[in-house]
PDBQT receptor file of N, H, CA, C and O in Angstrom, charges set to zero:
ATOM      1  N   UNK A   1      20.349 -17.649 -17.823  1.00  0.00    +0.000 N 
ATOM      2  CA  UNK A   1      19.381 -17.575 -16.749  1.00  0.00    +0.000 C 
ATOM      3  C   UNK A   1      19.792 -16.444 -15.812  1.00  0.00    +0.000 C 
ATOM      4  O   UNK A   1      20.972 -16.095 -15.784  1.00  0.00    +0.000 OA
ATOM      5  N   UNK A   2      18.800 -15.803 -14.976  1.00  0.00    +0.000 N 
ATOM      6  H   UNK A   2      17.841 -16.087 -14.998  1.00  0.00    +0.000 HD
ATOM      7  CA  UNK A   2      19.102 -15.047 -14.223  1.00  0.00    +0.000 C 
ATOM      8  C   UNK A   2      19.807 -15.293 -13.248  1.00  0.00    +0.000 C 
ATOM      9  O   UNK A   2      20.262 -16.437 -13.239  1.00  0.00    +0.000 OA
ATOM     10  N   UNK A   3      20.190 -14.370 -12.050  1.00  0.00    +0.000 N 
ATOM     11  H   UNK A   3      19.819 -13.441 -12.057  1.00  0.00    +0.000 HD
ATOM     12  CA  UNK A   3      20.661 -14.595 -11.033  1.00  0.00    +0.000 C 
ATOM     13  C   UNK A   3      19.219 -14.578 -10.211  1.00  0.00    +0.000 C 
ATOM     14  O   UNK A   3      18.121 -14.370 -10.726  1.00  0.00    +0.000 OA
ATOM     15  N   UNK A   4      19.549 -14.915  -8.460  1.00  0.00    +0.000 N 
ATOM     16  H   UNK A   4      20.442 -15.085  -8.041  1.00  0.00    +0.000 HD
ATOM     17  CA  UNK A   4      18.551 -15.107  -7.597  1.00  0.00    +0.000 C 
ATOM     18  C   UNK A   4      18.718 -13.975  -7.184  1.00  0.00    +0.000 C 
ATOM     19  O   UNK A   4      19.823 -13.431  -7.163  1.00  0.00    +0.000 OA
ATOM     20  N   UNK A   5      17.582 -13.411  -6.766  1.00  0.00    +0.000 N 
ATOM     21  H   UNK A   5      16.685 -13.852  -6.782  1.00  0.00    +0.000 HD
ATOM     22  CA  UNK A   5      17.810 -11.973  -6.269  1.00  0.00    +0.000 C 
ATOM     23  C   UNK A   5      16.768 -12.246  -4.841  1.00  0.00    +0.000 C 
ATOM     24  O   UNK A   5      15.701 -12.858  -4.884  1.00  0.00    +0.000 OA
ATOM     25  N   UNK A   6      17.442 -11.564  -3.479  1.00  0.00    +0.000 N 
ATOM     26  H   UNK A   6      18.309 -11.067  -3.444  1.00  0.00    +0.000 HD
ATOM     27  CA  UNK A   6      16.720 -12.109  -2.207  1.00  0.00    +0.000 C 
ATOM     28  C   UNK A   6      15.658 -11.177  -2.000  1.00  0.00    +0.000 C 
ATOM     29  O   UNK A   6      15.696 -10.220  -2.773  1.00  0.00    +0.000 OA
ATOM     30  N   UNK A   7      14.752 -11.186  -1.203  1.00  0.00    +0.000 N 
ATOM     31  H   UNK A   7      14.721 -11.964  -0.576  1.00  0.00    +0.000 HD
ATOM     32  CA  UNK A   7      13.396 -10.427  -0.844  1.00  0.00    +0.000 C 
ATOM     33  C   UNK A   7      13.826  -9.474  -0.173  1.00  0.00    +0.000 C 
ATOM     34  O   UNK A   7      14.741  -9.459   0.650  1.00  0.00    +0.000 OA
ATOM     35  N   UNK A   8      12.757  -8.175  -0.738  1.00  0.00    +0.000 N 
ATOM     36  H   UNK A   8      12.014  -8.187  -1.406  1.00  0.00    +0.000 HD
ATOM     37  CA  UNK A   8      13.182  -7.026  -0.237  1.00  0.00    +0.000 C 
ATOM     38  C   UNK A   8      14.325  -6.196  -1.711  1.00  0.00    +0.000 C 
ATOM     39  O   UNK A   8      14.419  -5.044  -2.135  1.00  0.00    +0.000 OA
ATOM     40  N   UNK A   9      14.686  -6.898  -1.907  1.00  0.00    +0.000 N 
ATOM     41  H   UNK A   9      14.610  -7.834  -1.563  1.00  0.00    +0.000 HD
ATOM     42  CA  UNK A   9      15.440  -6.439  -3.008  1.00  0.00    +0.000 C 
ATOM     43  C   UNK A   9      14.774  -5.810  -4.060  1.00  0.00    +0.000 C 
ATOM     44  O   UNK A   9      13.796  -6.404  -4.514  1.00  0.00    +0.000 OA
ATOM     45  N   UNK A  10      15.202  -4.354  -4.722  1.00  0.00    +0.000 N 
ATOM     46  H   UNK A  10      15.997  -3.871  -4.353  1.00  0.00    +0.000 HD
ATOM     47  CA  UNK A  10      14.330  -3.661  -5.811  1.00  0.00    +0.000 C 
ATOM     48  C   UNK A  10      14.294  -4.414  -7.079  1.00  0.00    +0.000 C 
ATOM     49  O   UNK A  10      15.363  -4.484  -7.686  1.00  0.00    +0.000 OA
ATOM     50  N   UNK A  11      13.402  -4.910  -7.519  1.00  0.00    +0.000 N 
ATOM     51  H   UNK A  11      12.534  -4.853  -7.026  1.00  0.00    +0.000 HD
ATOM     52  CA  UNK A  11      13.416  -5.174  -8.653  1.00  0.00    +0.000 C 
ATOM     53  C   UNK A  11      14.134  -4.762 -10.368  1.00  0.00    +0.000 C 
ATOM     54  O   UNK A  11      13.304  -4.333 -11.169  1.00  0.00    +0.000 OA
ATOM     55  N   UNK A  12      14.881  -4.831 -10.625  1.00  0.00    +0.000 N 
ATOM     56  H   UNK A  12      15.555  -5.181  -9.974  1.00  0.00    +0.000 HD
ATOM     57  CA  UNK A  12      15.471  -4.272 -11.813  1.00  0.00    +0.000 C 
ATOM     58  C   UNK A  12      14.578  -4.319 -12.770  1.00  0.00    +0.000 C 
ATOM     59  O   UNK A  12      14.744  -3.358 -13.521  1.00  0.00    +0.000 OA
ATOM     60  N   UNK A  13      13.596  -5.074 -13.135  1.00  0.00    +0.000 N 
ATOM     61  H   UNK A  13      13.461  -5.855 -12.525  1.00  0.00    +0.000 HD
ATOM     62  CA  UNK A  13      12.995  -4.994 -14.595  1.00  0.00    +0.000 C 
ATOM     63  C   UNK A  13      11.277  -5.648 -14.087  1.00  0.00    +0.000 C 
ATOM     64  O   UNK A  13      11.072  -6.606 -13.341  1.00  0.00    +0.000 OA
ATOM     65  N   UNK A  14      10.380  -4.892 -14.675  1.00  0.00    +0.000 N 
ATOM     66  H   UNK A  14      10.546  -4.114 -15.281  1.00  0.00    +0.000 HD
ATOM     67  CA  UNK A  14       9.094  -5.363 -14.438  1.00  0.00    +0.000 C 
ATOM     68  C   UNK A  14       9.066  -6.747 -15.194  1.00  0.00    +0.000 C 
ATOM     69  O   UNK A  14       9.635  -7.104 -16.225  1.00  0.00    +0.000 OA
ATOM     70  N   UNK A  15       8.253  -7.378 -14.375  1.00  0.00    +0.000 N 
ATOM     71  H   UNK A  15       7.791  -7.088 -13.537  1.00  0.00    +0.000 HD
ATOM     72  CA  UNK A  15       8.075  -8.942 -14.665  1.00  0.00    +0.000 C 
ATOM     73  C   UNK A  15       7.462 -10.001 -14.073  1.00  0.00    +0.000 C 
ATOM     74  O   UNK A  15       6.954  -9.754 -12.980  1.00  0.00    +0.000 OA
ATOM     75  N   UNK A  16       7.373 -11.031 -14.456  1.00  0.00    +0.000 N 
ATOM     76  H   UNK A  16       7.786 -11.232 -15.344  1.00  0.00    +0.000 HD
ATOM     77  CA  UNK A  16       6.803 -12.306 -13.335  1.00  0.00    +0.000 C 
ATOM     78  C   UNK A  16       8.137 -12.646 -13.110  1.00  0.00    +0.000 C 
ATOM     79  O   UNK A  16       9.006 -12.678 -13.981  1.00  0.00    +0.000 OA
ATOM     80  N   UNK A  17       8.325 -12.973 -11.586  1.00  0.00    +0.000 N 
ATOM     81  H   UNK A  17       7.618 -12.947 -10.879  1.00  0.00    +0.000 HD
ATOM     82  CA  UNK A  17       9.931 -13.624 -10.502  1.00  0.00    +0.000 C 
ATOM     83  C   UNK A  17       8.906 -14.837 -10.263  1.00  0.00    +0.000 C 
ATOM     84  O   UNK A  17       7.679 -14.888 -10.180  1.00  0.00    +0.000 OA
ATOM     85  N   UNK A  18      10.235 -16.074 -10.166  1.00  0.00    +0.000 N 
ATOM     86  H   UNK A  18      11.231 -16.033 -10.233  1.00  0.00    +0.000 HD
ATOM     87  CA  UNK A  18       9.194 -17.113  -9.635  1.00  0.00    +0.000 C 
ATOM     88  C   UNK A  18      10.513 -17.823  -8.557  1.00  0.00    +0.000 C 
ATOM     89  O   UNK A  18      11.712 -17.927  -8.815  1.00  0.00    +0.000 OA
ATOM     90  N   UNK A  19       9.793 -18.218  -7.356  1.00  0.00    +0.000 N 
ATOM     91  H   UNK A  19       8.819 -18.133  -7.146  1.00  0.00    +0.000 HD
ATOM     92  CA  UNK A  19      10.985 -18.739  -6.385  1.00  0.00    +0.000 C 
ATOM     93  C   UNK A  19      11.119 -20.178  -6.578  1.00  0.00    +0.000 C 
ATOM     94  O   UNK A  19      10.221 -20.990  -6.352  1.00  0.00    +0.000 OA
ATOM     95  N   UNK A  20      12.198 -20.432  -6.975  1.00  0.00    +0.000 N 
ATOM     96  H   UNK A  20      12.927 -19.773  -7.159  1.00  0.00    +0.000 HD
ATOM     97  CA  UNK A  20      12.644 -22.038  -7.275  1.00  0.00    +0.000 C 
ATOM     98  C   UNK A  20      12.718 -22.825  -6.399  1.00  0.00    +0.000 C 
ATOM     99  O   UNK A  20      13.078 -23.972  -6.665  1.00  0.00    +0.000 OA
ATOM    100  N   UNK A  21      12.339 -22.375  -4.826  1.00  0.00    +0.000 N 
ATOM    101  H   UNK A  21      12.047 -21.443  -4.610  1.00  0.00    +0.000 HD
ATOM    102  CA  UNK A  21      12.045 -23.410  -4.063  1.00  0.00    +0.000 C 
ATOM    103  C   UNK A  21      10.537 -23.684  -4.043  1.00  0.00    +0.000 C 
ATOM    104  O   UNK A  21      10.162 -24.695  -3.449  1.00  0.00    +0.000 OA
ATOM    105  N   UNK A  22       9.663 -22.915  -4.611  1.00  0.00    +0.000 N 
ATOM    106  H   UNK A  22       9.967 -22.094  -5.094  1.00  0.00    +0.000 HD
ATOM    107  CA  UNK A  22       8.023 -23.112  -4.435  1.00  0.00    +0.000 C 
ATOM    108  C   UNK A  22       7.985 -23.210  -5.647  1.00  0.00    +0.000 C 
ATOM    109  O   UNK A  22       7.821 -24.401  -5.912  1.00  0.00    +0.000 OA
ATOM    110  N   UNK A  23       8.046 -22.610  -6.546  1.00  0.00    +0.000 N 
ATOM    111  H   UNK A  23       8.179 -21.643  -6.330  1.00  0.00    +0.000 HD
ATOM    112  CA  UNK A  23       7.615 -22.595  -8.078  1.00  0.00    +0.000 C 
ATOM    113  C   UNK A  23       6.829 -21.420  -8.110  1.00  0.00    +0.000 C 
ATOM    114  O   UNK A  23       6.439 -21.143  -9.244  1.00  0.00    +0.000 OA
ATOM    115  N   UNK A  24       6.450 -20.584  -7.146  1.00  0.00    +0.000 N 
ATOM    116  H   UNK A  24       6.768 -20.808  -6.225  1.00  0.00    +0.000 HD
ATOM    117  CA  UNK A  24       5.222 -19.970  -6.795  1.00  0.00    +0.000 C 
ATOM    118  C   UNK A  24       5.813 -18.677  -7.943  1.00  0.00    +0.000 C 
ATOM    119  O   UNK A  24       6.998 -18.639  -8.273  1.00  0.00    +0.000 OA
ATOM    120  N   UNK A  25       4.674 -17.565  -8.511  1.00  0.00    +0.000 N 
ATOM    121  H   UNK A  25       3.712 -17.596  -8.242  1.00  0.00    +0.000 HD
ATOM    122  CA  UNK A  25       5.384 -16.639  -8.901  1.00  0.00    +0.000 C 
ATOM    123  C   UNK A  25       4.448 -15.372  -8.310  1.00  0.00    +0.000 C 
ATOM    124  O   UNK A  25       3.284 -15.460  -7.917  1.00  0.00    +0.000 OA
ATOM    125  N   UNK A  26       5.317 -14.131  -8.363  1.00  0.00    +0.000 N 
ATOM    126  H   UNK A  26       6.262 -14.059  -8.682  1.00  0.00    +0.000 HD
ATOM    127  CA  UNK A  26       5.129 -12.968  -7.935  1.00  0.00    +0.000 C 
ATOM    128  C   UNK A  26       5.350 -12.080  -9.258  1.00  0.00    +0.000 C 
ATOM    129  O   UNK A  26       6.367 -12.277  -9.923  1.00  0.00    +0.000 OA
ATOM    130  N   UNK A  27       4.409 -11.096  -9.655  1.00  0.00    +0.000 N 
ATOM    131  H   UNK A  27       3.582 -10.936  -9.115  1.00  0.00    +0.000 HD
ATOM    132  CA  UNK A  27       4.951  -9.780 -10.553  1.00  0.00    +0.000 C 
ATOM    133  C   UNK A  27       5.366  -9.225  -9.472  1.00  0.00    +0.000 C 
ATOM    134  O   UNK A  27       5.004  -9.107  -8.301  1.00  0.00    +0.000 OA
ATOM    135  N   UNK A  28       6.627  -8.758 -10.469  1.00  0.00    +0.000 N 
ATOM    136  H   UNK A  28       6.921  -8.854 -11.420  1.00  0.00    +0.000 HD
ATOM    137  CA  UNK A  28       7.566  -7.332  -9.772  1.00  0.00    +0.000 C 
ATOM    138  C   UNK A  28       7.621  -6.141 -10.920  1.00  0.00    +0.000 C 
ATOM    139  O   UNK A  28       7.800  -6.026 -12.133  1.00  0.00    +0.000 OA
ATOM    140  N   UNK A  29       7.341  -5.309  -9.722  1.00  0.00    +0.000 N 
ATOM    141  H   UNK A  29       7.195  -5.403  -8.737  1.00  0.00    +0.000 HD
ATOM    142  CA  UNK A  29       7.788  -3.774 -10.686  1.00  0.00    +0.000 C 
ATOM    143  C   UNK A  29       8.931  -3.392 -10.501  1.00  0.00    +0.000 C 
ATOM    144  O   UNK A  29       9.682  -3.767  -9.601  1.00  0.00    +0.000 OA
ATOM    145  N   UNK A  30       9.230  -2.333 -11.644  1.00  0.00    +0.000 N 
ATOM    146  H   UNK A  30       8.620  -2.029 -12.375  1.00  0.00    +0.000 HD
ATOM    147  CA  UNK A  30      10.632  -2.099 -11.596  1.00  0.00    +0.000 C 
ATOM    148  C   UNK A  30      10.738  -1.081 -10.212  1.00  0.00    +0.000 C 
ATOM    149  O   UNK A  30       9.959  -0.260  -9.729  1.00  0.00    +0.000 OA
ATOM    150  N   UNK A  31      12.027  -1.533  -9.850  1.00  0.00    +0.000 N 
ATOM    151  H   UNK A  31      12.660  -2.200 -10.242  1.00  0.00    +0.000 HD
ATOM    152  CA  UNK A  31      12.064  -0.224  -8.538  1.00  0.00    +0.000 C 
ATOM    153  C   UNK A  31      11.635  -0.435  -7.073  1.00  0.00    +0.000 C 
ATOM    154  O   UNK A  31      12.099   0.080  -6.055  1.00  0.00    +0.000 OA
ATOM    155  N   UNK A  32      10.542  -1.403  -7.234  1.00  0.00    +0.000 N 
ATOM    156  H   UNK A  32      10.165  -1.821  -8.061  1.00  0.00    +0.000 HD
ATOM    157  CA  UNK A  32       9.438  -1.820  -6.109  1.00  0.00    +0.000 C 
ATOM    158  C   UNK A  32      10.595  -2.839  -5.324  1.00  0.00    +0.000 C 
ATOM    159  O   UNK A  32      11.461  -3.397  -5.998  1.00  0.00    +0.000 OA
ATOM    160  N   UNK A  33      10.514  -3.022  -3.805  1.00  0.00    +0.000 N 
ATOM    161  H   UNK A  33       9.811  -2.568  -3.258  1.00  0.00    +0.000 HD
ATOM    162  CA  UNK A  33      10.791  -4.129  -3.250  1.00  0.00    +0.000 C 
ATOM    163  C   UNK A  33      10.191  -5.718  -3.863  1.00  0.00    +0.000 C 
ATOM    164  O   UNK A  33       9.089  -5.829  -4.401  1.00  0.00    +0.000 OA
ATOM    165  N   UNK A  34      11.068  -6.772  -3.676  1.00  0.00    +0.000 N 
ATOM    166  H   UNK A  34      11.963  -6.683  -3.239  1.00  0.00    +0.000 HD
ATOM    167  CA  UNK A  34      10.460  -8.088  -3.896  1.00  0.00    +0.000 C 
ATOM    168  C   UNK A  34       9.898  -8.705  -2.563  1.00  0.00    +0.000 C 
ATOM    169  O   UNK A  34      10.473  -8.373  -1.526  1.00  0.00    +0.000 OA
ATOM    170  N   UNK A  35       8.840  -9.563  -2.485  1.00  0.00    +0.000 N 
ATOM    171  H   UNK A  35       8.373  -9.833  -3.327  1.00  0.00    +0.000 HD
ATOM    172  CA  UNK A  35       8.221  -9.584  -1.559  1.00  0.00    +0.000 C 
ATOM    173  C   UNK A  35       8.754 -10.723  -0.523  1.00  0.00    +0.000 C 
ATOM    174  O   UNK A  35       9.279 -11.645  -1.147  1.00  0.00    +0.000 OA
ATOM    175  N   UNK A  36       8.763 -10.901   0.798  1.00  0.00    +0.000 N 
ATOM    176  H   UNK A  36       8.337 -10.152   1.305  1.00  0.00    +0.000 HD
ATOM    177  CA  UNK A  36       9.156 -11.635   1.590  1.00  0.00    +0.000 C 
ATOM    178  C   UNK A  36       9.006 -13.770   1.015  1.00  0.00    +0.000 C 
ATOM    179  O   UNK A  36       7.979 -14.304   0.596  1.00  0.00    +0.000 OA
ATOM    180  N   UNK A  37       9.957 -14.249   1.161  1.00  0.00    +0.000 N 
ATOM    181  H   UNK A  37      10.791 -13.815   1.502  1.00  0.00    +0.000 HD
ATOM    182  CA  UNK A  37       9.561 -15.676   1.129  1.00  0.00    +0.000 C 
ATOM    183  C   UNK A  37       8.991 -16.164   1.777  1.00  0.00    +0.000 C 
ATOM    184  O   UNK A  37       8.441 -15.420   2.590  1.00  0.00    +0.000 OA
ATOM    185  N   UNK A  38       8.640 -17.942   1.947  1.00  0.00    +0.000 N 
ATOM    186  H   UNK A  38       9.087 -18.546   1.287  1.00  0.00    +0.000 HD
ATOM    187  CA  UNK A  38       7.757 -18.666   2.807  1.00  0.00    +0.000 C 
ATOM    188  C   UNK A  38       9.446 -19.335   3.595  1.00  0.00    +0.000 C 
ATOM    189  O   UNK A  38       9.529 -19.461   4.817  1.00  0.00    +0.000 OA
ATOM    190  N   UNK A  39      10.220 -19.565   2.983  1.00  0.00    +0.000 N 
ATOM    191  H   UNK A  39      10.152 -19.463   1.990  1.00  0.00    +0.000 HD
ATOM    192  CA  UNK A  39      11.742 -20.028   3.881  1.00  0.00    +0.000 C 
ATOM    193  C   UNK A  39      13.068 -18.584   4.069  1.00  0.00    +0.000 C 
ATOM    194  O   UNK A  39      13.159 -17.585   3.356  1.00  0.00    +0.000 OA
ATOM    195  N   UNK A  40      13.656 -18.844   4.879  1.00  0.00    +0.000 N 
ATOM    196  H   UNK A  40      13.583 -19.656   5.459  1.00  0.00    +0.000 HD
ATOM    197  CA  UNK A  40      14.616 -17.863   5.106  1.00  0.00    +0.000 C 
ATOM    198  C   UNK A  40      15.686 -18.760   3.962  1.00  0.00    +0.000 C 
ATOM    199  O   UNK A  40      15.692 -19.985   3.838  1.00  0.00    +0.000 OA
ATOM    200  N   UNK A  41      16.391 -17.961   3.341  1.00  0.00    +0.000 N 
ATOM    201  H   UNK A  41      16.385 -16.966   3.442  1.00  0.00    +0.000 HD
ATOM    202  CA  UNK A  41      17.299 -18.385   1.701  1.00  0.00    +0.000 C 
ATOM    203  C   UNK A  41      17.161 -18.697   0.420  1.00  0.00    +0.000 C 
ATOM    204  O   UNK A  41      17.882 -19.066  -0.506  1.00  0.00    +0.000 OA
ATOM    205  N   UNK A  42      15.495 -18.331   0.705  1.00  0.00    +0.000 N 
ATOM    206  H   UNK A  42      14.909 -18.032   1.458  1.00  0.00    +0.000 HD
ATOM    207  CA  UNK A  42      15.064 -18.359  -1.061  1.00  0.00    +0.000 C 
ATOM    208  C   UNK A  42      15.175 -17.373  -1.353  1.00  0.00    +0.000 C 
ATOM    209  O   UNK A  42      15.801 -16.591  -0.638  1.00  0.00    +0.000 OA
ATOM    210  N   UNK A  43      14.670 -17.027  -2.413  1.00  0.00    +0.000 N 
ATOM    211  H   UNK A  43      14.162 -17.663  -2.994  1.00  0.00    +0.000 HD
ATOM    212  CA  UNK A  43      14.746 -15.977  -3.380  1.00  0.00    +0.000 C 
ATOM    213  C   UNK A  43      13.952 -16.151  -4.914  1.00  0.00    +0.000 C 
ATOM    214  O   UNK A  43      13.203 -17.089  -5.185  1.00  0.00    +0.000 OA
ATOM    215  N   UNK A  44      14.380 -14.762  -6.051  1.00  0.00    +0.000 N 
ATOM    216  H   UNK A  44      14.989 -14.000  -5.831  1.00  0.00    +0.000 HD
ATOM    217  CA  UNK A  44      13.467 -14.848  -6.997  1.00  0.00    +0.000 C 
ATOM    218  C   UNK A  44      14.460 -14.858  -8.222  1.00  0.00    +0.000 C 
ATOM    219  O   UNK A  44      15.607 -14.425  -8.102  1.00  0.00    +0.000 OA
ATOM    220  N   UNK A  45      14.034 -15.305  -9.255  1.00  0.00    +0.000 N 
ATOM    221  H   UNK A  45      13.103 -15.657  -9.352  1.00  0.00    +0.000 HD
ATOM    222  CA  UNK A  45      14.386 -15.457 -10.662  1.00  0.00    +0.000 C 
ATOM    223  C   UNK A  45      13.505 -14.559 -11.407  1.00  0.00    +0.000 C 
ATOM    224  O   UNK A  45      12.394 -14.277 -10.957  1.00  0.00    +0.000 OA
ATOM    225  N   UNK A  46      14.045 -13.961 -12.825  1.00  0.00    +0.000 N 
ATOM    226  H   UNK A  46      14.947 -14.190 -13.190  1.00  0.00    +0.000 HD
ATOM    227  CA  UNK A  46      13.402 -13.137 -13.308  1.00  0.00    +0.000 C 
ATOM    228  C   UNK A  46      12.977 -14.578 -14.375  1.00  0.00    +0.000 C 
ATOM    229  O   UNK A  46      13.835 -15.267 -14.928  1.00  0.00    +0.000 OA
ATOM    230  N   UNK A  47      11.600 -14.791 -14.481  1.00  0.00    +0.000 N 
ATOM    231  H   UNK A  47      10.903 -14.231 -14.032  1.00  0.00    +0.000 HD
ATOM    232  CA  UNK A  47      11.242 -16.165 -15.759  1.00  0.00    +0.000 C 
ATOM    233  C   UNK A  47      10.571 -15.494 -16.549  1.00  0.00    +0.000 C 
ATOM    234  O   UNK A  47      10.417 -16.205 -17.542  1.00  0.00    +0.000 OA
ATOM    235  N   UNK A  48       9.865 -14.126 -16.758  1.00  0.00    +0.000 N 
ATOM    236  H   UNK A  48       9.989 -13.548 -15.952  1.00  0.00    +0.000 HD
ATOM    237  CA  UNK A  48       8.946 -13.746 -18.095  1.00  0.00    +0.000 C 
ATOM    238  C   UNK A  48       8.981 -12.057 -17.688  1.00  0.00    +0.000 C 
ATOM    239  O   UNK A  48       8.202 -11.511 -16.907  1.00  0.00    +0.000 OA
ATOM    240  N   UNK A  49       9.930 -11.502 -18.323  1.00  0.00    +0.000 N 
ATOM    241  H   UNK A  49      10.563 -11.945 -18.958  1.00  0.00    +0.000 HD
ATOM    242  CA  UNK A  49      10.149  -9.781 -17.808  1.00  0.00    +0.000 C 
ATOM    243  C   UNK A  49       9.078  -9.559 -18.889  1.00  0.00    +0.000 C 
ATOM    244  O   UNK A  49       8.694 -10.354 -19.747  1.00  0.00    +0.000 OA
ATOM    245  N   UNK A  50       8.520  -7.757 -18.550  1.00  0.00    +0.000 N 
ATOM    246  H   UNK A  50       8.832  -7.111 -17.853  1.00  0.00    +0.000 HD
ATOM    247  CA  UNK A  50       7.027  -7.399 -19.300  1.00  0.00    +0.000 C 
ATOM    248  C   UNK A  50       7.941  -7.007 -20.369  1.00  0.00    +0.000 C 
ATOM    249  O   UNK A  50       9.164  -6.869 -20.336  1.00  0.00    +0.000 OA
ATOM    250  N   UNK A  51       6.662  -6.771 -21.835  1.00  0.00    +0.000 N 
ATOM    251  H   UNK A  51       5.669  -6.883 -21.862  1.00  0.00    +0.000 HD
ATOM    252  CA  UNK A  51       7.592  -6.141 -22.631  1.00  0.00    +0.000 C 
ATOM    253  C   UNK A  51       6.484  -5.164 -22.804  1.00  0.00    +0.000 C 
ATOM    254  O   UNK A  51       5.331  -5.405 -22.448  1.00  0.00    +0.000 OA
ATOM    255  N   UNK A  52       6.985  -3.707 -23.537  1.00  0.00    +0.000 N 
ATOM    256  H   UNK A  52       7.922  -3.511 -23.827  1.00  0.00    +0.000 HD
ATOM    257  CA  UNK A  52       6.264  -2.454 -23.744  1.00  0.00    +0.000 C 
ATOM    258  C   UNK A  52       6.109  -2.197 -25.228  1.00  0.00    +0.000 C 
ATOM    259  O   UNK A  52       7.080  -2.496 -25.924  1.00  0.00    +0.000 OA
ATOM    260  N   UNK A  53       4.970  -1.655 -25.861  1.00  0.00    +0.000 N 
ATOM    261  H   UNK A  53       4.181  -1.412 -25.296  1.00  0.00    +0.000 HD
ATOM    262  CA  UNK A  53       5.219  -1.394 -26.919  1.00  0.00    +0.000 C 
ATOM    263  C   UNK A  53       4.614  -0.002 -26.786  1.00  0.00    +0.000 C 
ATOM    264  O   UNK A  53       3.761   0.480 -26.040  1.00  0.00    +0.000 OA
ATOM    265  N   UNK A  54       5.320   0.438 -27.719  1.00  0.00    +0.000 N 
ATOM    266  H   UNK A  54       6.013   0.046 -28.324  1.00  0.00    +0.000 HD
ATOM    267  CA  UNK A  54       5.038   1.993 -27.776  1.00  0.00    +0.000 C 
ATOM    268  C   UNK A  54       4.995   2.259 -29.139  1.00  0.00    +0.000 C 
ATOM    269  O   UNK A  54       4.788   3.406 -29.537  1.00  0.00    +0.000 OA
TER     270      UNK A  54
């Protein structure tokens, strides 16, 4: 499993993050900030990174 990574933090890998205190999920792009929580000490999990085909 991933680590929690806190808001505001760049995203390492495009994907759906979902915060394990809401369940709620957010896509993140790679590079992009993660977006603010609804509590101060949550954070995001990476649960379904995109995949590319080329």
């Amino acid at each position: 499993m991933s680590k929690t990574l806190k808001p505001g933090t760049p995203a390492p890998k495009s994907g759906q993050y979902q915060n394990p205190g809401t369940g709620n999920e957010v896509t993140g792009v790679k590079g992009k900030s993660l977006p603010p929580t609804p509590r101060p000490g949550q954070g995001y999990k990476l649960v379904d990174p995109t995949t590319h085909k080329r």
